[in-house]
Backbone as CSV, one residue per row, in Angstrom:
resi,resn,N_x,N_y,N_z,CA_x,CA_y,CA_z,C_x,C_y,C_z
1,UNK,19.799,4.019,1.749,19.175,3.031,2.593,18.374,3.710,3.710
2,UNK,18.707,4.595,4.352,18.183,5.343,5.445,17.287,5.644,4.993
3,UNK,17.284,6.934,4.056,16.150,7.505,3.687,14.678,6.891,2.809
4,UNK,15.826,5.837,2.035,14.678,5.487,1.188,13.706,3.978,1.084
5,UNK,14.506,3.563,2.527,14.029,2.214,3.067,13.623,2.165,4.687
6,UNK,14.378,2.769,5.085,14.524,2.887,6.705,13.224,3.638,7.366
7,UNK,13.349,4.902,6.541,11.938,5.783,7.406,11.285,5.848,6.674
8,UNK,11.412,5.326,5.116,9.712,5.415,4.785,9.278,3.961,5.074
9,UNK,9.978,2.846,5.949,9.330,2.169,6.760,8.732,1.891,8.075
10,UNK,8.854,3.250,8.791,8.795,3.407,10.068,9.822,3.781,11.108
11,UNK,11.274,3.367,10.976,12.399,3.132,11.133,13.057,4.673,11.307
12,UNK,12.651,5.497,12.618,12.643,6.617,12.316,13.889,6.863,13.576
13,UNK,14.069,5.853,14.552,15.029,6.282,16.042,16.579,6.828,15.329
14,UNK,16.606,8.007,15.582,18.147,8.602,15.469,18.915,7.623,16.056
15,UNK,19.107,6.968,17.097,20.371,6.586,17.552,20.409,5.170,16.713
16,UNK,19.508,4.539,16.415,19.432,3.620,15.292,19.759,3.937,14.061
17,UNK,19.743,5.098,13.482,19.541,5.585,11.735,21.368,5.826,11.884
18,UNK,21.619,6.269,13.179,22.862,7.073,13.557,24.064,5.819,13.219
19,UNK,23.332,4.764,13.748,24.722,3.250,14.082,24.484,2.598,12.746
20,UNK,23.259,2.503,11.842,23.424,2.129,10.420,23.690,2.567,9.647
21,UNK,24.183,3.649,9.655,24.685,4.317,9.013,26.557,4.384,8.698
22,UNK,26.406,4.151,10.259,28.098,4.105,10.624,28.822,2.605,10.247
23,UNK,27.703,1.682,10.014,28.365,0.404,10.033,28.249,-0.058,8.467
24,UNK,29.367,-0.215,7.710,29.310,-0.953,6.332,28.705,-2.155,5.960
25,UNK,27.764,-2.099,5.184,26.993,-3.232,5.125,27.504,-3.880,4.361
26,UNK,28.569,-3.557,2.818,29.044,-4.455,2.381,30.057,-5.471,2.777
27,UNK,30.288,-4.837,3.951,31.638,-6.148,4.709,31.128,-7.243,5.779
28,UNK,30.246,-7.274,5.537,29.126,-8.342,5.958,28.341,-9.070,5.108
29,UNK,28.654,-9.420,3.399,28.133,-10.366,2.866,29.385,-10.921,2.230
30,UNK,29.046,-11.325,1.389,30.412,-12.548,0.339,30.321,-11.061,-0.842
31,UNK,31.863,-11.120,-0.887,32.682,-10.298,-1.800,31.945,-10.293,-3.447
32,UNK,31.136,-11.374,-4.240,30.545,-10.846,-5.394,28.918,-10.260,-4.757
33,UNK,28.389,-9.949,-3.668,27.414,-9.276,-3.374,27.960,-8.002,-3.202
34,UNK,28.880,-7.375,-2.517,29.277,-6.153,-1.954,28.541,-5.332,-2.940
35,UNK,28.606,-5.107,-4.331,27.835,-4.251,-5.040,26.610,-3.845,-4.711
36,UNK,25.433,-4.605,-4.254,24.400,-4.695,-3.809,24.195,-5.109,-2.532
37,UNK,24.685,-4.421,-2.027,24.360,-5.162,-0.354,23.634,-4.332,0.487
38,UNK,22.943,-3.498,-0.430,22.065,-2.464,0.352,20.797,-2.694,-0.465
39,UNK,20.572,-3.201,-0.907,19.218,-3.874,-2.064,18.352,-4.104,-1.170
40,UNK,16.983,-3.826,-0.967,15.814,-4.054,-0.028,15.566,-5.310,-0.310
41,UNK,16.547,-6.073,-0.462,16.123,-7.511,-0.582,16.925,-8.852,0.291
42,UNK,16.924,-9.851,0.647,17.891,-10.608,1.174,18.614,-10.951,0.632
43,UNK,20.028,-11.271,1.037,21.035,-11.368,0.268,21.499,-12.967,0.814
44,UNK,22.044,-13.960,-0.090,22.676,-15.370,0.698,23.798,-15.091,0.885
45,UNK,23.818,-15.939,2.357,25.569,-15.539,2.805,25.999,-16.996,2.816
46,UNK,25.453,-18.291,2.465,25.912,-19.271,2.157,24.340,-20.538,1.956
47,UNK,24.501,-21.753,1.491,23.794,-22.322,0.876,22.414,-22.390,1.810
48,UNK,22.367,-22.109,3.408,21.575,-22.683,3.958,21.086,-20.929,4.842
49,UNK,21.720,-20.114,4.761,21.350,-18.535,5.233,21.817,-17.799,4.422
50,UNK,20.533,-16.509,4.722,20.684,-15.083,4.275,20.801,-14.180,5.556
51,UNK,21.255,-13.087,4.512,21.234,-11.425,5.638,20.011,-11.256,4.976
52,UNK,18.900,-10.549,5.752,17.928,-10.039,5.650,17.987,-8.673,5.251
53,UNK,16.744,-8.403,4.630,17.146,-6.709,4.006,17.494,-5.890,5.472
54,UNK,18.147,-4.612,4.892,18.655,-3.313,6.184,17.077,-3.532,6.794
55,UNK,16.047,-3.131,6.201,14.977,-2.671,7.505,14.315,-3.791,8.550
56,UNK,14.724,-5.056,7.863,14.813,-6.232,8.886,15.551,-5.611,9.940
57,UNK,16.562,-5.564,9.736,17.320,-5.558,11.484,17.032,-4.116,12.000
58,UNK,16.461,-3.023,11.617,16.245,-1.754,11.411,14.861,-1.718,12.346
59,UNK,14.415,-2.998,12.145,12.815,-2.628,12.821,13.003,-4.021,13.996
60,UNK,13.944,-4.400,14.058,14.314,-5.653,14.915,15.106,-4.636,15.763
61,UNK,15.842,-4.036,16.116,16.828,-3.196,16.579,15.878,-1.962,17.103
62,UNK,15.141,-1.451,16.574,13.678,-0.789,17.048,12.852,-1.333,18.037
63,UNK,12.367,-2.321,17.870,11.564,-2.720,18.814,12.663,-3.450,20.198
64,UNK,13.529,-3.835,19.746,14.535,-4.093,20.857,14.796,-3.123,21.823
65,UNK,14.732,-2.053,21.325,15.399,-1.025,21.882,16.596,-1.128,22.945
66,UNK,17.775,-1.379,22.465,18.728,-2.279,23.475,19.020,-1.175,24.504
67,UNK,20.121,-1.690,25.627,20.496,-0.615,25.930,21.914,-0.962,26.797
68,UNK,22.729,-0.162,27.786,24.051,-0.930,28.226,23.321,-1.499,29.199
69,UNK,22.352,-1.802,30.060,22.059,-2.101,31.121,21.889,-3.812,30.386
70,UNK,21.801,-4.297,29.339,21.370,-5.401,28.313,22.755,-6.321,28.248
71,UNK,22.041,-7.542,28.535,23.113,-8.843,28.377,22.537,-9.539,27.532
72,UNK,22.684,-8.928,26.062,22.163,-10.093,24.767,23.252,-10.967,24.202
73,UNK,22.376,-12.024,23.839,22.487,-13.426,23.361,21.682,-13.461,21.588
74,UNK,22.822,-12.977,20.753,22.229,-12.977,19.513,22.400,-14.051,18.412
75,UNK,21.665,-14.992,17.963,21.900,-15.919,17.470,22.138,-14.771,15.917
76,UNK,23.091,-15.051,15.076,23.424,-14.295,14.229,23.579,-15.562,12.855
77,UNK,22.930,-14.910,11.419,22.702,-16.064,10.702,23.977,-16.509,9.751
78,UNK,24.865,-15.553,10.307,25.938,-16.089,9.231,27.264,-15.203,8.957
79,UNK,26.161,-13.532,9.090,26.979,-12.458,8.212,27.643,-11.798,9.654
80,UNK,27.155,-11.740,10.173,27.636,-10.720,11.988,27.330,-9.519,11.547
81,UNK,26.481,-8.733,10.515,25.819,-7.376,10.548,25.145,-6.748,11.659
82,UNK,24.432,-7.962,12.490,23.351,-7.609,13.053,24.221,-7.155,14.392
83,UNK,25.077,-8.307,14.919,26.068,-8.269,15.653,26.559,-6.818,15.792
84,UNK,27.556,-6.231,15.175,28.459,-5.235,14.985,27.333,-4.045,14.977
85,UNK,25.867,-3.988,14.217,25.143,-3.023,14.914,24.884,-2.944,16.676
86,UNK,24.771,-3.661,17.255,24.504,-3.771,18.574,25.771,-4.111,19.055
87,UNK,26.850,-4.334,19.442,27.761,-4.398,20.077,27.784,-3.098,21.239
88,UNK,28.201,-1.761,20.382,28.413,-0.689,21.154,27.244,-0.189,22.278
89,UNK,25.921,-0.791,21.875,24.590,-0.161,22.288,24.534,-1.069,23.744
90,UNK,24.936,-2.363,23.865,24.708,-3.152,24.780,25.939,-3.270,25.944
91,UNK,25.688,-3.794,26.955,26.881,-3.964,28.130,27.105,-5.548,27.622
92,UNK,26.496,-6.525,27.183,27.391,-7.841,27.004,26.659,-8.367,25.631
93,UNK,27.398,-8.659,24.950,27.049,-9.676,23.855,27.795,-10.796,23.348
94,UNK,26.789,-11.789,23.428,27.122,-12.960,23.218,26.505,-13.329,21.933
95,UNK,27.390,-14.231,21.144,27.011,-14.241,19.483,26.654,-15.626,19.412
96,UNK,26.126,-16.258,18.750,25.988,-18.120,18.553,25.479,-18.518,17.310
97,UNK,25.720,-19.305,16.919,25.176,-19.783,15.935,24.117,-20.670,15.658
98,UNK,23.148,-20.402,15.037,21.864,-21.137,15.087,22.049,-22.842,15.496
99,UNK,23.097,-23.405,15.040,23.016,-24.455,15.551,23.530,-24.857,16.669
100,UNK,24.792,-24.074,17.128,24.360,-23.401,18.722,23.651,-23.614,19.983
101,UNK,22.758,-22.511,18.743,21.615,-22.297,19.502,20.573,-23.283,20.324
102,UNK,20.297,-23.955,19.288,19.869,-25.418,19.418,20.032,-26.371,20.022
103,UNK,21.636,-26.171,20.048,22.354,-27.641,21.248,22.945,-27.171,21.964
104,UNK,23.572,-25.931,22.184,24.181,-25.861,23.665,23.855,-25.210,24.566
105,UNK,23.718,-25.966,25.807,22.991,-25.969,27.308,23.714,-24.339,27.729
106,UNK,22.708,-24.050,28.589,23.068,-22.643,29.449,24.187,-23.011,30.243
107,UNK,25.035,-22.293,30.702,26.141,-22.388,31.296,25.965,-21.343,32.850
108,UNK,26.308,-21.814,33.700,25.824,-21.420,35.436,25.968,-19.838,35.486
109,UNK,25.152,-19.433,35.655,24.749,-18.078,35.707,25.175,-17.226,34.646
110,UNK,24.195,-17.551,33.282,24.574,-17.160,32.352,23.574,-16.433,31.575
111,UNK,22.515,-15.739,31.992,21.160,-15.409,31.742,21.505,-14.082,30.760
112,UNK,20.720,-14.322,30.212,20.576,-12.521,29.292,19.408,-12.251,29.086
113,UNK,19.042,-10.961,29.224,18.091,-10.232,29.223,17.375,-10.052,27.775
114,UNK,18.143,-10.012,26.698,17.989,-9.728,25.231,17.794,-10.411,24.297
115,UNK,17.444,-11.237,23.824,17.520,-12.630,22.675,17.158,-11.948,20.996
116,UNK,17.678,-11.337,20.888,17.564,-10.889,18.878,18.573,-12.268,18.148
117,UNK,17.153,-12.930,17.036,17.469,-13.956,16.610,17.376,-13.433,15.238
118,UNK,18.223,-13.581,14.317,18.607,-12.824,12.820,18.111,-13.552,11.999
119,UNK,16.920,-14.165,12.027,16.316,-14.762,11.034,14.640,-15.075,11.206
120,UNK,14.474,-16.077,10.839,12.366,-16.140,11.177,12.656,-17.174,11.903
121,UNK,12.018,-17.921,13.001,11.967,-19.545,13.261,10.329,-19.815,13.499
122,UNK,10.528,-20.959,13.714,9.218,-21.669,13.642,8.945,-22.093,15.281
123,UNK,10.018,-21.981,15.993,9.755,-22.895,17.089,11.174,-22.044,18.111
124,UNK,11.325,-21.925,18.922,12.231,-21.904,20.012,12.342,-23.073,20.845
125,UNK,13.709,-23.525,20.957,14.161,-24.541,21.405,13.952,-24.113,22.955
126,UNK,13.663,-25.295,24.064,14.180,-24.998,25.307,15.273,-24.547,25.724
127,UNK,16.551,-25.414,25.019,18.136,-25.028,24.794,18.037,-23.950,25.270
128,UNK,17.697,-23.052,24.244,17.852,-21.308,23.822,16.827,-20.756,25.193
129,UNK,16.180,-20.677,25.380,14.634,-20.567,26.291,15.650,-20.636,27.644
130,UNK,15.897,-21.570,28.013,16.900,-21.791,29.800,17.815,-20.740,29.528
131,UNK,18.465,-19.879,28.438,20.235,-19.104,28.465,19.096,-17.833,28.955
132,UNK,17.433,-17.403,29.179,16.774,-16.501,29.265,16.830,-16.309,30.447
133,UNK,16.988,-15.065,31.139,16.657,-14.368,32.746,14.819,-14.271,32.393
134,UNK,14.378,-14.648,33.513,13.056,-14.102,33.718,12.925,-12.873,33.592
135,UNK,11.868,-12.338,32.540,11.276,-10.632,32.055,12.433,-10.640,30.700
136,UNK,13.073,-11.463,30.379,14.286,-11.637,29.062,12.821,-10.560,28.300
137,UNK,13.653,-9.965,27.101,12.695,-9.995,26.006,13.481,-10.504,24.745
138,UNK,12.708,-10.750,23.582,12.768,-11.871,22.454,12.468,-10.928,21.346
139,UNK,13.366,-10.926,20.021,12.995,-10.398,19.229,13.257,-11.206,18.081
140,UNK,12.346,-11.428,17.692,13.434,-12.436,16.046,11.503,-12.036,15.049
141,UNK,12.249,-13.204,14.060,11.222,-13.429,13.128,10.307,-14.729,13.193
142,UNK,9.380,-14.605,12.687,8.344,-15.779,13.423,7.538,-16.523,11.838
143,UNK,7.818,-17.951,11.563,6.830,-18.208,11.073,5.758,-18.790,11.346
144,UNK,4.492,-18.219,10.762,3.840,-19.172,10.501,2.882,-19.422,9.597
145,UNK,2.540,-20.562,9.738,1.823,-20.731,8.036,2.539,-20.418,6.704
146,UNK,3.347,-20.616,7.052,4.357,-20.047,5.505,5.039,-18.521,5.699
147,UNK,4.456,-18.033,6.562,4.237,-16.413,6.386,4.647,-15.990,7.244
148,UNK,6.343,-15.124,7.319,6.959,-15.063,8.543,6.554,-13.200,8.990
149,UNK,6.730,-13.088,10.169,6.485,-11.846,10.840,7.433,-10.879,11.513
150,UNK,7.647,-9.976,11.542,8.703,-9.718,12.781,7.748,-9.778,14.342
151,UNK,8.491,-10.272,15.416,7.790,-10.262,16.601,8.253,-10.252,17.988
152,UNK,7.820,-10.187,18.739,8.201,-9.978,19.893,7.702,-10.690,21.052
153,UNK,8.527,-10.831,22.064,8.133,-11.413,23.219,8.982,-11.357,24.635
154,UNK,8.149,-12.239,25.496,9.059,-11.991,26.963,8.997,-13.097,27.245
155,UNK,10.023,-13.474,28.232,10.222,-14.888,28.861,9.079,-14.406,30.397
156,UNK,8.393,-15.616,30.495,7.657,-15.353,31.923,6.986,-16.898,32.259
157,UNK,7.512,-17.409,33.584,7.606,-18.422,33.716,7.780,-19.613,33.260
158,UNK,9.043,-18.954,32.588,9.831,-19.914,32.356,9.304,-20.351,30.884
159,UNK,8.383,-19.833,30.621,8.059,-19.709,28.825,7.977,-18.218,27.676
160,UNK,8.396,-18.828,26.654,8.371,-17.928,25.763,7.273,-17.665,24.822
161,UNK,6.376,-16.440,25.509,5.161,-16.118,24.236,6.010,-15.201,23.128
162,UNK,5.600,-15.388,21.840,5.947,-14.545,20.837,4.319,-13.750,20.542
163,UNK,4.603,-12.392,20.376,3.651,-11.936,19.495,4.246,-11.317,18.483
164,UNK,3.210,-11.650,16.831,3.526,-10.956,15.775,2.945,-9.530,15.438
165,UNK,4.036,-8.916,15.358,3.555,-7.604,14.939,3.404,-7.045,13.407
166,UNK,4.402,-7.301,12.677,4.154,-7.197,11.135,4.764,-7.936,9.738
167,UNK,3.868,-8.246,9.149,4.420,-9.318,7.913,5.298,-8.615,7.437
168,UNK,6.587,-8.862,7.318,7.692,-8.336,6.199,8.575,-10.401,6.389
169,UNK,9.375,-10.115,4.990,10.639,-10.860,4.555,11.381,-11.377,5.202
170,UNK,11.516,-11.820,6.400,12.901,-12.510,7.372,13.123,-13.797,6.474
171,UNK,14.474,-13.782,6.251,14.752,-15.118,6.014,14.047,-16.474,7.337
172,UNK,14.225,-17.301,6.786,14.302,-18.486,7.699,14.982,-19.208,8.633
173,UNK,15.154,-19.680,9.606,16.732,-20.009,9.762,16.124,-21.878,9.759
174,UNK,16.579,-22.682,9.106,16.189,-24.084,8.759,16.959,-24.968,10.246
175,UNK,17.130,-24.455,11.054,17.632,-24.460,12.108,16.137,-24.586,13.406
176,UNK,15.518,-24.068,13.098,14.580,-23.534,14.166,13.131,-24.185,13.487
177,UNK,12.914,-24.824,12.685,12.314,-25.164,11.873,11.191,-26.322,12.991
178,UNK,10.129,-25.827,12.698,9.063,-27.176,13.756,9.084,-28.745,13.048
179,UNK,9.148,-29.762,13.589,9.173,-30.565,13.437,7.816,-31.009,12.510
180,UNK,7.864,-32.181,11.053,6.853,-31.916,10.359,6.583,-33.378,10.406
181,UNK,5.160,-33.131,11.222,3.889,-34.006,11.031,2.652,-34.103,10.682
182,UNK,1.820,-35.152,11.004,0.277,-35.445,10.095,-0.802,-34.596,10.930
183,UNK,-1.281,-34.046,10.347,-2.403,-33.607,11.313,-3.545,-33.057,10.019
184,UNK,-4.865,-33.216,10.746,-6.299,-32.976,10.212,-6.339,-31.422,10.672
């Protein structure tokens, strides 16, 4: 996986190559995947989410660049891979679940600096947006037009710009999904 997915995708930070390495990827999907759970492909961890291939979180975890000074808030899609990579790297982590994510309100002085979301969305909820400290940064997957991205962003007044940086595979999370209407 390292060698033959990781850096010939870019995915080159030692202390990153160092913690995926250390962490078992098969104990993070459903027991008839374990065989393949390193497959450059997404894997389902139940009817409505996947784990995304290793260099998903590989280049999500890259551009994050976490660190202990970091109070992330990781919406995680199912498997807690992404989770258990970043635990040790960060001073607080908080885990939620996409639907969660969605409905439950920030709690009084509860800000985090970090937001890695383990899947693509279409939209960021306010919900999620208020649990952000001002200068937060945002890492997840982004669709649009069909066509999801990995991307990045910062909270700054009190809104969240995403920019996309490169087309690869994120699952979806049907959770985060924009609301579908008529338009010319």
């Amino acid at each position: 996986m390292v060698e033959s997915q990781l850096r010939t995708s870019g995915v080159n930070a030692e202390w990153l190559l160092r913690r995926m390495g250390e962490v078992a990827r098969e104990q993070f999907v459903p027991a008839a995947a374990s065989g393949y759970a390193y497959i450059d492909r997404a894997i389902a961890i139940d009817d409505a989410h996947m784990l995304a291939a290793p260099v998903v979180q590989g280049m999500m975890l890259q551009e994050a660049q976490p660190t202990q000074e970091d109070r992330v808030l990781l919406v995680d899609c199912g498997s807690g891979y992404l989770a258990e990579l970043v635990r040790p790297l960060v001073g607080l982590l908080e885990v939620v679940s996409p639907n969660e994510a969605v409905t439950k309100a920030r709690k009084s002085g509860d800000f985090f600096t970090l937001l890695l979301i383990d899947g693509a969305v279409e939209q960021l909820p306010d919900s999620l947006v208020s649990r952000l400290a001002e200068g937060a940064r945002v890492v997840t997957g982004l669709v649009q037009n069909g066509i999801s991205r990995l991307a990045i962003g910062r909270k700054a007044a009190g809104e969240v710009a995403l920019f996309p940086l490169a087309e690869i595979g994120i699952p979806s999370l049907p959770e985060f999904a924009a609301p579908k209407g008529w338009r010319f």
